[in-house]
C-alpha positions in Angstrom: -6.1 10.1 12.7 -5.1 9.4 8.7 -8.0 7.5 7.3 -9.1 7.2 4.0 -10.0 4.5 0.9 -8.8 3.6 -1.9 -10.8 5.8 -4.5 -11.8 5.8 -8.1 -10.0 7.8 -10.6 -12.9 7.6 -13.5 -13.8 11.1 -15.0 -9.9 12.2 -14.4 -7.2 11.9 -10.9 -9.2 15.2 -9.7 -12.6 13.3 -9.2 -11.4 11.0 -6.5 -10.8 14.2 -3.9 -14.3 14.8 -4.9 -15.5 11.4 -3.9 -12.8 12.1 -0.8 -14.9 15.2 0.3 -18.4 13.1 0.2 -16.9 10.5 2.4 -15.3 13.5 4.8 -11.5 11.8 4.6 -8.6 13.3 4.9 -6.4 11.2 3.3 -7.0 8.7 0.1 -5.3 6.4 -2.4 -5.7 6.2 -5.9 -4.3 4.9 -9.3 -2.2 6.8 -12.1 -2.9 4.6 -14.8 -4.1 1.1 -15.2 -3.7 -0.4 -12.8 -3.6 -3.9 -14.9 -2.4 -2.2 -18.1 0.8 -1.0 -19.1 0.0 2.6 -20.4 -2.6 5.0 -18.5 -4.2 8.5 -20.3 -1.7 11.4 -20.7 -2.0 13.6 -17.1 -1.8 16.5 -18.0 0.1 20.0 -15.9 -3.7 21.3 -15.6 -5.4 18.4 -14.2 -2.5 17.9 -12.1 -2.6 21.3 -11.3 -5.8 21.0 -10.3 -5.7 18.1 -8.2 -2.6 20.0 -6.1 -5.3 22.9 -6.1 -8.2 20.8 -4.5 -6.1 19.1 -2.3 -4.7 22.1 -0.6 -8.8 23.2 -0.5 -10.0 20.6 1.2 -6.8 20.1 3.8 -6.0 16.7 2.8 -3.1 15.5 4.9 -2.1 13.0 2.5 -2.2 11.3 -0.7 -0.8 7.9 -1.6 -0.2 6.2 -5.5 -0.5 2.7 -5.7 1.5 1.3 -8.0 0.3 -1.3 -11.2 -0.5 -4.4 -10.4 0.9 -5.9 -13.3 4.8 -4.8 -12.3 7.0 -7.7 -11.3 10.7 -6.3 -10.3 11.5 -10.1 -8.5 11.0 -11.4 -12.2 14.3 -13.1 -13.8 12.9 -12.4 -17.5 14.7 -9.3 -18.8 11.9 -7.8 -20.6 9.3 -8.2 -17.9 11.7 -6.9 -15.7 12.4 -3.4 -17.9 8.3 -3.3 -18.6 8.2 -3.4 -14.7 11.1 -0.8 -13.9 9.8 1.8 -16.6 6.0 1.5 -15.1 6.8 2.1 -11.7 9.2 4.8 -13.0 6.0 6.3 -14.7 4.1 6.1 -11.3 6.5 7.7 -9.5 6.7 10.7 -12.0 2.7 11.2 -12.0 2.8 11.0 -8.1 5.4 13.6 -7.9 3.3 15.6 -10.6 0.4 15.3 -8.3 2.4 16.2 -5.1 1.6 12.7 -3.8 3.5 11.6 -0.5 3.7 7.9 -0.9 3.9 5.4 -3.5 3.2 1.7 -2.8 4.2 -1.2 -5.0 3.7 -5.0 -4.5 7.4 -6.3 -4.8 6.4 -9.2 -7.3 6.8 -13.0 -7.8 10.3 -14.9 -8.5 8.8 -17.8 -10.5 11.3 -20.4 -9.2 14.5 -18.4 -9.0 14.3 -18.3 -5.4 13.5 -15.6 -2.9 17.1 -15.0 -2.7 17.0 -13.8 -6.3 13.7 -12.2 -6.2 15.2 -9.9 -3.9 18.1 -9.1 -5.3 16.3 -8.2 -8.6 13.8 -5.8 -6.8 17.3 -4.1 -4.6 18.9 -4.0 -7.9 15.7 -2.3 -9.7 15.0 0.2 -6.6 18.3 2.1 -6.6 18.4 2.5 -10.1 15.0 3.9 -10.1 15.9 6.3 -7.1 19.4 6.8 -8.9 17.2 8.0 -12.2 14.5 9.2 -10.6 15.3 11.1 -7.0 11.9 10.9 -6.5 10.0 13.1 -3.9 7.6 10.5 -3.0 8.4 8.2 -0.5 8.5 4.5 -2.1 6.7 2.3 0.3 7.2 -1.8 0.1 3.8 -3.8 0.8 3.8 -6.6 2.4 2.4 -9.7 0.6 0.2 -12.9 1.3 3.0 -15.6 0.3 1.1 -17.2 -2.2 2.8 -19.2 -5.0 6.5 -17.3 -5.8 5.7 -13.6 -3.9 8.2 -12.5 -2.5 7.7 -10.4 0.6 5.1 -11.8 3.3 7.6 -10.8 6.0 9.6 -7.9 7.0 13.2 -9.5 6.7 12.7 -10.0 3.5 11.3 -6.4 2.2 14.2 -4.8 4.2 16.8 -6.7 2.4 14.9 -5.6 -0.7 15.8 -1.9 0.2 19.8 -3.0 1.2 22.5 -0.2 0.7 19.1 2.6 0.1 18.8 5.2 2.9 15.3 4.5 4.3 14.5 8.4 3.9 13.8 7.1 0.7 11.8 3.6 1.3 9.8 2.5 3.6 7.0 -0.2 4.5 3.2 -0.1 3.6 1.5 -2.7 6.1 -1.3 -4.9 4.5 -3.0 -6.0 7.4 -5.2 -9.0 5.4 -2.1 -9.7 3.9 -0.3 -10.4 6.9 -3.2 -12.5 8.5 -2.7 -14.4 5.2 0.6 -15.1 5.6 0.6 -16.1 9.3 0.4 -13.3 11.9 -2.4 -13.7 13.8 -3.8 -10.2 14.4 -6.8 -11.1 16.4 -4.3 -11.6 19.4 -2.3 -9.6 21.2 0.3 -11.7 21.1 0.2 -12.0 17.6 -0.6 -8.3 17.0 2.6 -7.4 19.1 4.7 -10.1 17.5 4.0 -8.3 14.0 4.7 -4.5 15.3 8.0 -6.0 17.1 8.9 -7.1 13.6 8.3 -4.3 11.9 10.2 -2.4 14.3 13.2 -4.7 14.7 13.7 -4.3 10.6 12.3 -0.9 9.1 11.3 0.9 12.9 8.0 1.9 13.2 9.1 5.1 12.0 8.9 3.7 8.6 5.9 2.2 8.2 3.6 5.3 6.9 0.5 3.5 5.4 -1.8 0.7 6.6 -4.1 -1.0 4.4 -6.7 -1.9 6.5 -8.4 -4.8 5.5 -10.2 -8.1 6.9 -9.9 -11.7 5.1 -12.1 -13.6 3.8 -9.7 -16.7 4.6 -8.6 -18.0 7.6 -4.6 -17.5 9.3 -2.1 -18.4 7.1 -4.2 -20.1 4.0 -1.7 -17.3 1.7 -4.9 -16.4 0.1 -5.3 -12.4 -0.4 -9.4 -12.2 -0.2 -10.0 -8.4 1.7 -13.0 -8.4 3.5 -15.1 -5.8 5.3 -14.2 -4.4 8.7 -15.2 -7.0 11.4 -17.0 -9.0 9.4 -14.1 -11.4 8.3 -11.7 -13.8 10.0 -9.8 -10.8 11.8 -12.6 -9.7 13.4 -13.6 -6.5 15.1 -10.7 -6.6 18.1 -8.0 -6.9 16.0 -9.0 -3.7 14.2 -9.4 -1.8 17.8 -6.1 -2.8 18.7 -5.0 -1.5 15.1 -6.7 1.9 15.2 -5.7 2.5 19.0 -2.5 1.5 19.2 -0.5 4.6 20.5 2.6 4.0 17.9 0.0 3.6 14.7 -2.3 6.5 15.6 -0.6 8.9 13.3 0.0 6.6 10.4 -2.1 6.7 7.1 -4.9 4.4 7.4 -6.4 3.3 3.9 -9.1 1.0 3.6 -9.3 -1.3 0.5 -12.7 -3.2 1.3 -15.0 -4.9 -0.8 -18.2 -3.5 -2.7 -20.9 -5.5 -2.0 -24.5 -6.2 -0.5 -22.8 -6.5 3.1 -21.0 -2.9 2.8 -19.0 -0.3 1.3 -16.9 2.2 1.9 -19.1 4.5 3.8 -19.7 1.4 6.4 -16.2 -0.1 6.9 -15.0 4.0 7.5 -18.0 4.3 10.0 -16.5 0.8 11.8 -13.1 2.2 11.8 -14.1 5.3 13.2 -16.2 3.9 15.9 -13.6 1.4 16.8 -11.8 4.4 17.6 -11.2 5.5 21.3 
């Protein structure tokens, strides 16, 4: 089993497989840059080089990059649009500096040109970026909440974002409070087996390499994104067994992006996952 958080990169990119080891993961995500700025510190070849070096070390069997939150590539303004091309661009390039296996990038809001448009500006935006680019990371599509203009809270829809691109090049990232948020009810089977049958039916399970597991603090459907720790949210504690057990998801990259709080951290919602585990 994949599992790891979402980690701090303060100090330099090299500290979070520090914080990695103390947690005894084997796999973690981090930031580049900013995530809600447009520029990020120079990496350097050492420190990249020493992040390759520590990660080899330690045996981590993945890495992932999420990409900043601030890039919109469903946007119908030409300069937000280019802003948003050139800064995923610079993710990707630091990822494949790092020797990172995933990058995943929220695919952004249409602000009332329609979901039509949205995702033809974000098909249009990924193949020149692979065109430019040929990155080696894998580019992985989250799934969104649906609130206001996103575009993306089902799995139609990202596919048709990655239209006439060979998916040996894009993929899926599954939020699982994201999905709760937008309708699927993971705390059933039902529900949990109409969202994998989804999944499968567009991209195939094949394709979906990360899972951010998360619980919300909302209830099914309300489109509001509000993670939540491990059991303790409206998902609840089943839904996450199913998750972690399932025989087609055992292998995937799980990646928890819980909360910080008085009622847990990372240490405890990695414990819960773990235990949940058969």
């Amino acid at each position: 089993m994949e599992l790891g958080a979402h980690l701090s990169i303060s100090g330099g990119v090299d500290k979070a497989l520090d914080r990695a080891e103390e947690l005894e993961i084997n796999t973690l995500q981090i930031f580049v840059k900013n995530p809600r700025g447009w520029t990020g510190k120079e990496l350097t070849t050492k420190i990249a080089n020493l992040f390759k070096e520590k990660s080899k070390a330690m045996n981590l069997a993945s890495s992932v990059v999420h990409a900043n939150y601030l890039s919109n590539l469903a946007t119908p303004k030409n300069e937000l649009y280019k802003k948003s091309k050139e800064s995923l661009k610079e993710d990707i390039r630091r990822a494949d500096c790092l020797g990172v296996n995933y990058v995943v990038f929220h695919p952004g809001n249409h602000t009332g040109s329609g979901i039509e448009a949205g995702i033809e500006r974000v098909n249009k935006a990924l193949k020149e970026i692979i065109k430019d680019l040929n990155p080696k990371a894998k580019l992985l599509l989250e799934n969104v909440s649906g609130a206001g203009t996103e575009v993306g809270f089902n799995f139609e829809d990202l596919l048709a974002m990655t239209a006439g691109i060979p998916l040996d090049r894009v993929g899926v990232c599954l939020d699982t409070c994201h999905a709760f948020a937008a309708g699927y009810d993971l705390r059933s089977k039902d529900g949990f087996d109409r969202l994998l049958t989804e999944i499968d039916d567009t991209f195939g399970l094949d394709h979906l390499k990360v899972i951010h597991v998360n619980d919300s603090k909302r209830e099914l459907g309300t489109n509001k994104d509000r993670h939540y720790h491990i059991g303790q949210g409206k998902i609840g504690s089943e839904g996450f067994a199913r998750l972690v057990n399932h025989p087609q998801l055992k292998e995937k990259v799980f990646i928890i992006e819980t909360p910080i709080d008085e009622n847990g951290d990372d240490k405890l919602n990695l414990k819960t996952l773990r235990d949940l585990a058969e």
